[in-house]
N, CA, C and O atoms as a printed pandas DataFrame, in Angstrom:
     atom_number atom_name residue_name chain_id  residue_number  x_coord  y_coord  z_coord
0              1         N          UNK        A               1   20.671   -6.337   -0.796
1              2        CA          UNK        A               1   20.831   -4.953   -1.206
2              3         C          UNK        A               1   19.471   -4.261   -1.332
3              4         O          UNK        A               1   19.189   -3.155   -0.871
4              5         N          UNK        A               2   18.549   -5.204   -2.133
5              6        CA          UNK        A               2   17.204   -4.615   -2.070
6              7         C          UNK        A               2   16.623   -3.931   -0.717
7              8         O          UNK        A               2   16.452   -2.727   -0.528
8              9         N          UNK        A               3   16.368   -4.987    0.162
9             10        CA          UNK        A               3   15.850   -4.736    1.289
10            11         C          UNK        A               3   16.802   -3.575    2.047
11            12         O          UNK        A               3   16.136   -2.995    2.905
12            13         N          UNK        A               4   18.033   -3.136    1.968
13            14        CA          UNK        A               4   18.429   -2.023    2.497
14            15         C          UNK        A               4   17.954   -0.937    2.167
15            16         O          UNK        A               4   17.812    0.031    2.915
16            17         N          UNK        A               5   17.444   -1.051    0.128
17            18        CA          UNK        A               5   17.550    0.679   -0.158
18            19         C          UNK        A               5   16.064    0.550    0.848
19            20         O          UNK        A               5   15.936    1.429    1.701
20            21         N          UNK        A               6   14.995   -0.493    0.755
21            22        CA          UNK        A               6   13.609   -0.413    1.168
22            23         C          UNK        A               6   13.783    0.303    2.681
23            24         O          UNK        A               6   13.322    1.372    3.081
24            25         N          UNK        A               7   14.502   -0.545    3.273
25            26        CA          UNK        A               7   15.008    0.098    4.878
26            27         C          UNK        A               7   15.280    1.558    4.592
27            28         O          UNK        A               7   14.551    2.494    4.920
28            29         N          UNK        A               8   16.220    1.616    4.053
29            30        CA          UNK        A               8   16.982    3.453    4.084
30            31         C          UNK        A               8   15.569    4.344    3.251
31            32         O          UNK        A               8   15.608    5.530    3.577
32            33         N          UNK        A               9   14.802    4.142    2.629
33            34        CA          UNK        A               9   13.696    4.695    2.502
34            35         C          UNK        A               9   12.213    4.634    3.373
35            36         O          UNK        A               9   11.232    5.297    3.036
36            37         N          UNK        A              10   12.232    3.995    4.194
37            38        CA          UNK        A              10   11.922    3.733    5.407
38            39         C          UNK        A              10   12.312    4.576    6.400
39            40         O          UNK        A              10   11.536    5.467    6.746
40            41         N          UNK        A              11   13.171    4.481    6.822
41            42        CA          UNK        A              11   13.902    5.815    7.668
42            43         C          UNK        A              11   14.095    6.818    7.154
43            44         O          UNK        A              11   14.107    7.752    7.956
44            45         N          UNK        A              12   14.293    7.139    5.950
45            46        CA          UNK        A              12   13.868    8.452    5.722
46            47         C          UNK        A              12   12.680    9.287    5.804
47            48         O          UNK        A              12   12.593   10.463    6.158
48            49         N          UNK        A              13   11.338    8.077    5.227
49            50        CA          UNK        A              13   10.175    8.706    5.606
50            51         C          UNK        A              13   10.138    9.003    7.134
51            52         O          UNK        A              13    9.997   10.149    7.562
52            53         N          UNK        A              14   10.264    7.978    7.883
53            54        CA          UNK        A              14   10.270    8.471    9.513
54            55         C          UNK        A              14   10.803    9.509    9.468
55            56         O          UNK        A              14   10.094   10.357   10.011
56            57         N          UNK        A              15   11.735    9.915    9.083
57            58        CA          UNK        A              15   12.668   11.335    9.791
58            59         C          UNK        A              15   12.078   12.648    8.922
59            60         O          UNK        A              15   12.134   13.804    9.340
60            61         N          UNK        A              16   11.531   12.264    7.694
61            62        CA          UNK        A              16   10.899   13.456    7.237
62            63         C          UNK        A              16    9.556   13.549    7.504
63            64         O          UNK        A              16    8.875   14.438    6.995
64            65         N          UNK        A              17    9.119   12.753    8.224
65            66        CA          UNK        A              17    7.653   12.419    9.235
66            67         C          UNK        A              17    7.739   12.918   10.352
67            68         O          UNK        A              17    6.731   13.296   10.949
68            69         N          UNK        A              18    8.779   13.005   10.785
69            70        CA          UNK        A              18    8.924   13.369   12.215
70            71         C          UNK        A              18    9.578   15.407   12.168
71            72         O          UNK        A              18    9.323   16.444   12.780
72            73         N          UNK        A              19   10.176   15.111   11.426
73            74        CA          UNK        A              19   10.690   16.479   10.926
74            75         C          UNK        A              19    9.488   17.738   10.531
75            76         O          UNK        A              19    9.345   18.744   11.226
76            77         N          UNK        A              20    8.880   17.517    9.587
77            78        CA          UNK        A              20    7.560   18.099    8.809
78            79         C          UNK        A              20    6.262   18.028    9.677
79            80         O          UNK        A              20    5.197   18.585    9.412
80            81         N          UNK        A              21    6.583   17.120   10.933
81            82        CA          UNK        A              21    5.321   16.716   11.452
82            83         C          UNK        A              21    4.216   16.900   10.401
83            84         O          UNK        A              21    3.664   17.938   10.036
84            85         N          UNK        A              22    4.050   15.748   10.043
85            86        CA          UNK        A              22    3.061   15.304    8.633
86            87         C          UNK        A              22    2.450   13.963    9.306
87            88         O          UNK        A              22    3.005   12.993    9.824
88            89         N          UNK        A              23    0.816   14.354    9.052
89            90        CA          UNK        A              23   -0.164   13.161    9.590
90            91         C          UNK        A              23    0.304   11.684    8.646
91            92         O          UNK        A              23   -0.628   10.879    8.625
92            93         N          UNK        A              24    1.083   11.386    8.171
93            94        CA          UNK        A              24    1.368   10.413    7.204
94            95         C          UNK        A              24    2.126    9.126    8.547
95            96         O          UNK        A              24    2.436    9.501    9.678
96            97         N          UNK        A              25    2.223    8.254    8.258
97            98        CA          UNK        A              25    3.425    7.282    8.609
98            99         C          UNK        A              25    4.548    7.345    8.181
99           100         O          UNK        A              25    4.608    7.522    6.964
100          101         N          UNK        A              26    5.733    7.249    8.849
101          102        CA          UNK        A              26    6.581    7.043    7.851
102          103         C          UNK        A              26    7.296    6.483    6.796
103          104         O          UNK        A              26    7.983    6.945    5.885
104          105         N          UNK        A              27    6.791    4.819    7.327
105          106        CA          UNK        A              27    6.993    4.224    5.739
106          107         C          UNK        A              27    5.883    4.631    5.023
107          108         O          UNK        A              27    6.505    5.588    4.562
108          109         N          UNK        A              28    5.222    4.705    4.720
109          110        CA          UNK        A              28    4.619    4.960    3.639
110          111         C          UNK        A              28    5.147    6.421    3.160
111          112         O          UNK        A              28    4.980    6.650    1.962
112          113         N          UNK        A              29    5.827    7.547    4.022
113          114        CA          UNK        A              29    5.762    8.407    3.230
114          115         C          UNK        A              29    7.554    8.059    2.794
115          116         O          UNK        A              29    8.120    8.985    2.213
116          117         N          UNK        A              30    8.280    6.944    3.035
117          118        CA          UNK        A              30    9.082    6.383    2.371
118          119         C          UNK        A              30    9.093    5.470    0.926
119          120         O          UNK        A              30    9.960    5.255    0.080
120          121         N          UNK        A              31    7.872    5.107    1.069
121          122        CA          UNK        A              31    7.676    4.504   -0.157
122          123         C          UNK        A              31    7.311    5.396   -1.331
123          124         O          UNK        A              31    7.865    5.249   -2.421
124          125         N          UNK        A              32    6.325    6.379   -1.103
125          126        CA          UNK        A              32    6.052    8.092   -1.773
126          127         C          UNK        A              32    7.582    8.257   -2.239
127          128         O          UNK        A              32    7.854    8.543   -3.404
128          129         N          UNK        A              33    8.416    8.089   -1.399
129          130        CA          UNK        A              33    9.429    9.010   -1.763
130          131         C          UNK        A              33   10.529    8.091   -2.614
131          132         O          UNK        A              33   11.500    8.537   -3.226
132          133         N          UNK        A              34   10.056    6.426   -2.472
133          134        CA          UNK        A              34   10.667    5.714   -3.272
134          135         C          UNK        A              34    9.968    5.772   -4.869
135          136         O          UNK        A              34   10.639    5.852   -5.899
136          137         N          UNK        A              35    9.058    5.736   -4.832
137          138        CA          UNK        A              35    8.031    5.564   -6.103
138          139         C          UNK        A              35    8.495    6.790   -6.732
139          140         O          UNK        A              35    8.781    6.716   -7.927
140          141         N          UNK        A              36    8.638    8.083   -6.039
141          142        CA          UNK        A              36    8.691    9.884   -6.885
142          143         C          UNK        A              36   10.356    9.369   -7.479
143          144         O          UNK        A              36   10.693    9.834   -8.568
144          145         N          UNK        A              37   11.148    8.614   -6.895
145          146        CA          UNK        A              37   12.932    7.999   -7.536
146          147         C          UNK        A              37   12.621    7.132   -8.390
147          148         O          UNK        A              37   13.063    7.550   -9.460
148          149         N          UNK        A              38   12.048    6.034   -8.561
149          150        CA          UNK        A              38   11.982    5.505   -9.366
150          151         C          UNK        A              38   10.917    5.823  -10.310
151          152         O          UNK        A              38   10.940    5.004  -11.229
152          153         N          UNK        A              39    9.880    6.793  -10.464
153          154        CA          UNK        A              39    9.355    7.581  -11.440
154          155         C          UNK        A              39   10.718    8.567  -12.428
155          156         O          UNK        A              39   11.131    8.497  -13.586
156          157         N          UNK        A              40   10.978    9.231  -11.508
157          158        CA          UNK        A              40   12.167    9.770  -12.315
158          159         C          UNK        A              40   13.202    9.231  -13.149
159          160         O          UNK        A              40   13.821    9.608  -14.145
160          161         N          UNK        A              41   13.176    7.976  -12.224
161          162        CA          UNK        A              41   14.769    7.669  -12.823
162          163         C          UNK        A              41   14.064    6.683  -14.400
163          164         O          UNK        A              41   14.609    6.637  -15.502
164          165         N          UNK        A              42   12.848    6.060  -14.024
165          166        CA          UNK        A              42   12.283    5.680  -15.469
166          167         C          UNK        A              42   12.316    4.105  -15.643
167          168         O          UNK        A              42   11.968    3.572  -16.698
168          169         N          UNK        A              43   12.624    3.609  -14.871
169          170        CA          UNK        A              43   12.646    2.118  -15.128
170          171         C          UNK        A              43   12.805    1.439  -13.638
171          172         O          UNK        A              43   13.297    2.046  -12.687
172          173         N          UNK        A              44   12.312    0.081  -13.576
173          174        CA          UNK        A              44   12.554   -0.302  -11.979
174          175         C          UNK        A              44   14.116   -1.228  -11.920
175          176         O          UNK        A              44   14.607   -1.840  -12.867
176          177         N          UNK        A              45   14.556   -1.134  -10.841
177          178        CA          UNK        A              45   16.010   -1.632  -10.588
178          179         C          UNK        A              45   15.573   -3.188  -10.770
179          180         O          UNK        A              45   14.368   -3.414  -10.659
180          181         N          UNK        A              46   16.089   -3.840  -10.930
181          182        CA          UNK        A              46   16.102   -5.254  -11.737
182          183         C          UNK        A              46   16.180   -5.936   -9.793
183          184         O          UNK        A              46   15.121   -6.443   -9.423
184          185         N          UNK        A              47   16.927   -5.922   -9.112
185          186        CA          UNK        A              47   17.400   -6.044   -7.746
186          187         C          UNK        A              47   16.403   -5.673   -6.883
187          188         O          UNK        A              47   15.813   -6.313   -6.013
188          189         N          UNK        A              48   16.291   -4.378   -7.311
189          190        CA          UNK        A              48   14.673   -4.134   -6.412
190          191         C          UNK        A              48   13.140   -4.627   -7.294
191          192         O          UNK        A              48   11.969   -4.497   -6.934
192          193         N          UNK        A              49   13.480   -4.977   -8.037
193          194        CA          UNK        A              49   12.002   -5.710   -8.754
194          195         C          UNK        A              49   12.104   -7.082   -8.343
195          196         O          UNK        A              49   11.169   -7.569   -7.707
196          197         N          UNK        A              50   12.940   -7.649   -8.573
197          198        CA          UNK        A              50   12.791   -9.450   -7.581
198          199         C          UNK        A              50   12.579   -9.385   -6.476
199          200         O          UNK        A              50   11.807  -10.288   -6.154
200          201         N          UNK        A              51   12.920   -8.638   -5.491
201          202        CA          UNK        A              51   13.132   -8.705   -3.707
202          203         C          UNK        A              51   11.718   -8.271   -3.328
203          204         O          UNK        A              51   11.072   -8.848   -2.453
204          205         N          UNK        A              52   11.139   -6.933   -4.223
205          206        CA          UNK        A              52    9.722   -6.274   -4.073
206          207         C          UNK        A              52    8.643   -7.462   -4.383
207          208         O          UNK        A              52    7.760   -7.739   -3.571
208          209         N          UNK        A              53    8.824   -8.275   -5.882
209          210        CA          UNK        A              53    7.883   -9.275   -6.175
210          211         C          UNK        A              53    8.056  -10.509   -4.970
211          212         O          UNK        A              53    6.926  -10.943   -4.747
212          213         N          UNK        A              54    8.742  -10.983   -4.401
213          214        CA          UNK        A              54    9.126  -11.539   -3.392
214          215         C          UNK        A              54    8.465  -10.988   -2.073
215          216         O          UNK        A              54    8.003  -11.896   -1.382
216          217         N          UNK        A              55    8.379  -10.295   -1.788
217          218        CA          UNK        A              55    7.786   -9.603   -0.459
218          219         C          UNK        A              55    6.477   -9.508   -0.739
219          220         O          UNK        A              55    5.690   -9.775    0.170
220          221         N          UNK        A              56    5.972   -9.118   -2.028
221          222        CA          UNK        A              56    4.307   -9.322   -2.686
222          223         C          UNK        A              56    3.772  -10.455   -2.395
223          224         O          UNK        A              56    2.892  -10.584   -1.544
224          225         N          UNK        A              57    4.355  -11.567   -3.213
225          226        CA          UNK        A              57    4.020  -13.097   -2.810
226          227         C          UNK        A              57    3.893  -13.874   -1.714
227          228         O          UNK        A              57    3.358  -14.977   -1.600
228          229         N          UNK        A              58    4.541  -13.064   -0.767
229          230        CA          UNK        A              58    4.465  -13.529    1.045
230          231         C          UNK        A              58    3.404  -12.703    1.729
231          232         O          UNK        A              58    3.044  -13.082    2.843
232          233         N          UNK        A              59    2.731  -11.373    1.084
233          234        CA          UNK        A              59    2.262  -10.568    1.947
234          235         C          UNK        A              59    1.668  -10.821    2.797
235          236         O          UNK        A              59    1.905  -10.243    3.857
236          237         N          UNK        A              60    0.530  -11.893    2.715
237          238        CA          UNK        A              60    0.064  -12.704    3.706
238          239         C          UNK        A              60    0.654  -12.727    4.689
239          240         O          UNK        A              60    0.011  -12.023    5.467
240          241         N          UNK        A              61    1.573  -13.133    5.208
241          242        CA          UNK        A              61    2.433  -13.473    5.893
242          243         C          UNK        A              61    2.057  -11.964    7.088
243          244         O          UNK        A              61    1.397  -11.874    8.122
244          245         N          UNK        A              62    2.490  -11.436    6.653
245          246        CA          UNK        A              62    2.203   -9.895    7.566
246          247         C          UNK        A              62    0.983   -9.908    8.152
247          248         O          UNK        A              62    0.881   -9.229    9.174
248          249         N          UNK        A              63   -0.102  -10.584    7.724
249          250        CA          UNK        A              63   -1.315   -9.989    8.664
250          251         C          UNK        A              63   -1.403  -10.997    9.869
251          252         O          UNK        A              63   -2.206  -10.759   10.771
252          253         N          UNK        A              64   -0.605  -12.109    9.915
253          254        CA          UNK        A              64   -0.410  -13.028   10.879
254          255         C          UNK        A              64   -0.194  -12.141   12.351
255          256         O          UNK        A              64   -1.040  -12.322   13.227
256          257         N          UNK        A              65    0.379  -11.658   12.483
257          258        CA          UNK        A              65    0.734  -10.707   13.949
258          259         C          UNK        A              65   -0.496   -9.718   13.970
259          260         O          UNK        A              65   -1.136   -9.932   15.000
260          261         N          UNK        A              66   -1.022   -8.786   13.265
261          262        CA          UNK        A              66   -2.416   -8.586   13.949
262          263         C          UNK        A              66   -3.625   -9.627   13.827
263          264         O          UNK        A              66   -4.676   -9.031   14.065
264          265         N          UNK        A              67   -3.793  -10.710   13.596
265          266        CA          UNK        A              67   -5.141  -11.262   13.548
266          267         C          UNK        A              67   -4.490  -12.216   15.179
267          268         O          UNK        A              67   -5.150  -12.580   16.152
268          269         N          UNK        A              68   -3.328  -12.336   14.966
269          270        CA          UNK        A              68   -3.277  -13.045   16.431
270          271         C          UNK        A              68   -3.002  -12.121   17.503
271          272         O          UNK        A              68   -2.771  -12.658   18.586
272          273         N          UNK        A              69   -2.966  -10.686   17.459
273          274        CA          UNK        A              69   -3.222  -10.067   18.467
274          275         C          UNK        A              69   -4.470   -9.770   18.942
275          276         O          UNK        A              69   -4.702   -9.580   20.135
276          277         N          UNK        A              70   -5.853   -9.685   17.458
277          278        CA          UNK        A              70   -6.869   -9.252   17.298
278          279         C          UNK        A              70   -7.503  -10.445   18.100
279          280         O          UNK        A              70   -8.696  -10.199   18.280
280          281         N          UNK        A              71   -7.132  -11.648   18.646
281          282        CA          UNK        A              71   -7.685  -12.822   18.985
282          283         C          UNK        A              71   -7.369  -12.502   20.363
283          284         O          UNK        A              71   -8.269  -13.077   20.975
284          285         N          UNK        A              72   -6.493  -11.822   21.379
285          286        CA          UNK        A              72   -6.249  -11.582   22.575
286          287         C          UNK        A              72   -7.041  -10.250   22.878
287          288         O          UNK        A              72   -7.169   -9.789   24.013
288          289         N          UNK        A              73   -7.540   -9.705   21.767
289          290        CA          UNK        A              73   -8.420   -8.404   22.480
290          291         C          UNK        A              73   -9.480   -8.679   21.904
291          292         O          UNK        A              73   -9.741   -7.824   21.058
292          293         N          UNK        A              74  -10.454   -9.733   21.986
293          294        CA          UNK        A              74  -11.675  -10.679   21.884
294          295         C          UNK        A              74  -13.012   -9.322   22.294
295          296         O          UNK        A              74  -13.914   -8.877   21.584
296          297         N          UNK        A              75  -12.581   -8.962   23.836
297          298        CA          UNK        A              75  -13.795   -8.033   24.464
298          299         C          UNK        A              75  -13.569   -6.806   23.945
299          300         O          UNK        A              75  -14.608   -6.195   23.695
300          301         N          UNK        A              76  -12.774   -6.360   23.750
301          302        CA          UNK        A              76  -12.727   -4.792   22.704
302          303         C          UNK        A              76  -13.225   -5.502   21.166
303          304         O          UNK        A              76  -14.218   -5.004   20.636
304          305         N          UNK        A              77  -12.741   -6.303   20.685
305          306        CA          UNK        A              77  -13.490   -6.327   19.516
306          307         C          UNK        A              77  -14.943   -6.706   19.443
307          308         O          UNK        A              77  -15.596   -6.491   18.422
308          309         N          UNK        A              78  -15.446   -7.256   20.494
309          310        CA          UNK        A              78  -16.563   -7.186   20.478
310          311         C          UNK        A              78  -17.387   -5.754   20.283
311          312         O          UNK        A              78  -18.132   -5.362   19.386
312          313         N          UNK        A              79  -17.008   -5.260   21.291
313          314        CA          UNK        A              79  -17.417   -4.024   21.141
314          315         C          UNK        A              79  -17.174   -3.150   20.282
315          316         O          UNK        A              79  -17.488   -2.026   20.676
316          317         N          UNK        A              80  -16.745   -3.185   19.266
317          318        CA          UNK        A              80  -16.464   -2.516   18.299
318          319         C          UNK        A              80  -16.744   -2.987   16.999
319          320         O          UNK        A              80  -16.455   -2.383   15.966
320          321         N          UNK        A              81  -17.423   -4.290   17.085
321          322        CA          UNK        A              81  -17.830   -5.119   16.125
322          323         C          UNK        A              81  -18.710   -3.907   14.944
323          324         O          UNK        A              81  -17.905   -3.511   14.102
324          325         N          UNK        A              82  -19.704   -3.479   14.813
325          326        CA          UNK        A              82  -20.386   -3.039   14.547
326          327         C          UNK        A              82  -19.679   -1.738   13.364
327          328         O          UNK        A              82  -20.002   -1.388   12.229
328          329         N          UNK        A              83  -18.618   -1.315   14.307
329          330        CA          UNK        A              83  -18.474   -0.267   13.556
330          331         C          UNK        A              83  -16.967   -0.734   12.487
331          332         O          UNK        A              83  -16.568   -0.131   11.491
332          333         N          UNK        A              84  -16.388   -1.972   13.113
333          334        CA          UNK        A              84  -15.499   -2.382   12.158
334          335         C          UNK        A              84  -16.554   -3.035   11.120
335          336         O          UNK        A              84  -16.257   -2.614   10.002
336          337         N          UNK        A              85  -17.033   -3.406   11.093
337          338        CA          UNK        A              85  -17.987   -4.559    9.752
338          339         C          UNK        A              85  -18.753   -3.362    9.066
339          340         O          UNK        A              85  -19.161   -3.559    7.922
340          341         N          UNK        A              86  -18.955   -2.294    9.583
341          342        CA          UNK        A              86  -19.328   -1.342    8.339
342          343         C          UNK        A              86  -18.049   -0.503    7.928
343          344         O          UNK        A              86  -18.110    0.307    7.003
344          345         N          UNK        A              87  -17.212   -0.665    8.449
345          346        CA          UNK        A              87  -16.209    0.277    7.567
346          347         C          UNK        A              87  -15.234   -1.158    6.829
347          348         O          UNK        A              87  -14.148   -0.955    6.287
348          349         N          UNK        A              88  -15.688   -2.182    6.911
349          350        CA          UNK        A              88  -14.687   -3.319    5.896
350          351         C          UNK        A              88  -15.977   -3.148    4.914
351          352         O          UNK        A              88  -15.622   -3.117    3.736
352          353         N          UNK        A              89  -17.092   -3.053    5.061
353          354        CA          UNK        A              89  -18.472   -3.294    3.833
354          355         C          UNK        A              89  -18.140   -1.988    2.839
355          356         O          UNK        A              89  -18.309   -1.982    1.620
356          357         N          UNK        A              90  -17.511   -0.634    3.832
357          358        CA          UNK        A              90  -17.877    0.371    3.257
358          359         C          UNK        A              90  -16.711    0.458    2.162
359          360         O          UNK        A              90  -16.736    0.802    0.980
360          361         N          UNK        A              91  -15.703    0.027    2.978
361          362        CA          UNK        A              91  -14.534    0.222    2.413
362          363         C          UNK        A              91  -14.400   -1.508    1.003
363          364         O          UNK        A              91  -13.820   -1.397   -0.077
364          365         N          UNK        A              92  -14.785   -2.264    1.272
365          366        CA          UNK        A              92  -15.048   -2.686   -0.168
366          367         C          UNK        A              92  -15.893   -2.425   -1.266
367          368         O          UNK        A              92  -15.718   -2.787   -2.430
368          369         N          UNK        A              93  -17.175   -1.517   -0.623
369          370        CA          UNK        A              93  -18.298   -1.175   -1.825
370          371         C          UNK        A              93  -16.863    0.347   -2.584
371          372         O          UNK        A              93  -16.900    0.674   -3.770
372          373         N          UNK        A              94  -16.128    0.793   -1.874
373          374        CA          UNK        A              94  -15.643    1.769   -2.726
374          375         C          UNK        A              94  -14.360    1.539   -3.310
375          376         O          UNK        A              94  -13.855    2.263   -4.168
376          377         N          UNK        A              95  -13.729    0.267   -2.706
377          378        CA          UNK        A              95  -12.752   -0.525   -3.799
378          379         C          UNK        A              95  -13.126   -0.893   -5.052
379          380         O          UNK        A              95  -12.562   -0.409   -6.034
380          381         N          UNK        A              96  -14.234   -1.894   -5.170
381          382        CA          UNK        A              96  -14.861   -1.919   -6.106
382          383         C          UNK        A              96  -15.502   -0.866   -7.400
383          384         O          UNK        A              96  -15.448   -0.931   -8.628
384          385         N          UNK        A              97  -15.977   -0.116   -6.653
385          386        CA          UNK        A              97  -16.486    1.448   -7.703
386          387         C          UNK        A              97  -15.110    1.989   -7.663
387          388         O          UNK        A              97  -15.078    2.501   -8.782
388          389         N          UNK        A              98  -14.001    2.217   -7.162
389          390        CA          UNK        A              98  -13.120    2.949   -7.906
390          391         C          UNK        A              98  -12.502    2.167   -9.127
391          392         O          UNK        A              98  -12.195    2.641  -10.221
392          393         N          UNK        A              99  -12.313    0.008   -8.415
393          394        CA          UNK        A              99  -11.783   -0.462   -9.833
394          395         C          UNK        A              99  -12.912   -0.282  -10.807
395          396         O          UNK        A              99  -12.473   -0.172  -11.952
396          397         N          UNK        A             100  -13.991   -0.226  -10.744
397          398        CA          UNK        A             100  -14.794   -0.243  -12.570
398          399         C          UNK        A             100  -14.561    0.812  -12.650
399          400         O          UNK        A             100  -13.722    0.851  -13.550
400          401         N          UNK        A             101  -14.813    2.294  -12.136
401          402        CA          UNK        A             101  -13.918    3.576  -12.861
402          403         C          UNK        A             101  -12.786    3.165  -13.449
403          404         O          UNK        A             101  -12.606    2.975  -14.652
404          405         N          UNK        A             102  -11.992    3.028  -12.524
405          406        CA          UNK        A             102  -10.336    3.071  -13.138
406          407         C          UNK        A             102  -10.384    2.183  -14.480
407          408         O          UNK        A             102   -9.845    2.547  -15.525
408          409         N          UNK        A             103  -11.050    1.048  -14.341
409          410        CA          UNK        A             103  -11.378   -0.140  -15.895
410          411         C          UNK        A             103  -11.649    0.593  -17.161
411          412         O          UNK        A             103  -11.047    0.722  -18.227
412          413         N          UNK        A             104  -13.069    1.142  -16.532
413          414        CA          UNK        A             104  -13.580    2.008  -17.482
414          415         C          UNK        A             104  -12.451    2.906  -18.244
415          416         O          UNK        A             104  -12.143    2.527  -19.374
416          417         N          UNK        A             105  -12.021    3.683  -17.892
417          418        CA          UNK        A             105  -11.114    4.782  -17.649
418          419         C          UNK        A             105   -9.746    3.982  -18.700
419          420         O          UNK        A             105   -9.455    4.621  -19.711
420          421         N          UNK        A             106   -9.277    3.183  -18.552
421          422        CA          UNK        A             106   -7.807    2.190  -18.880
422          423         C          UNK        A             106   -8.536    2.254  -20.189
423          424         O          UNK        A             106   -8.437    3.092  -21.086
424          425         N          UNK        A             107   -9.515    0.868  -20.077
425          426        CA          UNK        A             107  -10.059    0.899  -21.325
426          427         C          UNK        A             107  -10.269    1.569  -22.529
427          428         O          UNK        A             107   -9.883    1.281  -23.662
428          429         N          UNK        A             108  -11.220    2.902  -21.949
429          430        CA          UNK        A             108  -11.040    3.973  -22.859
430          431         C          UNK        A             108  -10.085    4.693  -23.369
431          432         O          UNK        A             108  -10.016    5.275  -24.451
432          433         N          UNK        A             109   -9.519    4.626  -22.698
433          434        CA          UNK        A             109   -7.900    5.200  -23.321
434          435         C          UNK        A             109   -7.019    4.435  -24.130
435          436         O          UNK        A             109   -6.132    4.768  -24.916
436          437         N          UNK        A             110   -7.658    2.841  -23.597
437          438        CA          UNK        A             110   -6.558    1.729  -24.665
438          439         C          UNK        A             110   -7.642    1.799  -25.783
439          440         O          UNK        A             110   -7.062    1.297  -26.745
440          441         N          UNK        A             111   -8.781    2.113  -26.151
441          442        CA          UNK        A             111   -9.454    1.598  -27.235
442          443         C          UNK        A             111   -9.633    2.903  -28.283
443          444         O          UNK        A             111  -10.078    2.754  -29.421
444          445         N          UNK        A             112   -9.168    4.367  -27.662
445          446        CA          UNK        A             112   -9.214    5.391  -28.728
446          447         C          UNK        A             112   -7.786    5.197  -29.395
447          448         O          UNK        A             112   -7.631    5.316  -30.610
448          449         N          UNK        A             113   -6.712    4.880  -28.484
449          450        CA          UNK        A             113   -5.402    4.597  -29.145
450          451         C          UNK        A             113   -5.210    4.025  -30.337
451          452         O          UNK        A             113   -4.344    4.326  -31.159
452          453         N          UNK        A             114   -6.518    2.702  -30.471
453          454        CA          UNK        A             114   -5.916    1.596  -31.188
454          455         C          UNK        A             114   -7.378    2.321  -32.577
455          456         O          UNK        A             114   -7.228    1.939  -33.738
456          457         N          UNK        A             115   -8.312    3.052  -32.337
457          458        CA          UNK        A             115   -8.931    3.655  -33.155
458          459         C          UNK        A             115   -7.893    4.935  -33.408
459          460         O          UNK        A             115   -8.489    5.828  -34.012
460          461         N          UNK        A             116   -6.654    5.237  -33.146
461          462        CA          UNK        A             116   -6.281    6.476  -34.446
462          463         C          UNK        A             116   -5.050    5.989  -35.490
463          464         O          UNK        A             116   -4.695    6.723  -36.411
């Protein structure tokens, strides 16, 4: 049941992706549109919280089909070496600085709480 509503929110983003012509993907702008339902509705579905933690724990699993495609296009990645290894460097130096913001940020908010 889980994996259907995930599907039917899935295809919806496609069709309101394709509809809106919006630079987005469409699952993801299915998942947007799952997260804005279950924001509202206020609690996560018990059905869709096992099947979701389940699909978390495998994620791995997913990058298997591009790293073994990434191994058949050997001479394009060569050539492109350069500019992928600075945007994985770049793109972890700003994972990092957004988590110590966001830390920072949690923190401070959990530690004036427990000071009033």
């Amino acid at each position: 049941m889980a994996l259907l509503v995930l599907l039917v929110f899935q295809w919806l983003g496609e069709i309101a992706a394709g509809a809106a012509d919006i630079a987005l993907p469409g699952p993801l702008l299915g998942m947007l549109m799952l997260l804005v339902l279950l924001t509202v509705y206020g609690q996560p579905l018990a059905f869709l919280d096992r099947s979701s933690n389940l699909l978390i724990q495998h994620l791995s699993l997913m990058f298997i089909p591009p790293s073994v495609g990434a191994f058949f296009l050997s001479q394009q990645i060569y050539q492109q070496f350069p500019s992928l290894l600075t945007i994985i460097f770049l793109g972890t130096v700003a994972a990092i600085i957004f988590m110590a913001l966001l830390v920072r940020v949690v923190a401070g908010s959990t530690q004036s709480r427990s000071d009033q």
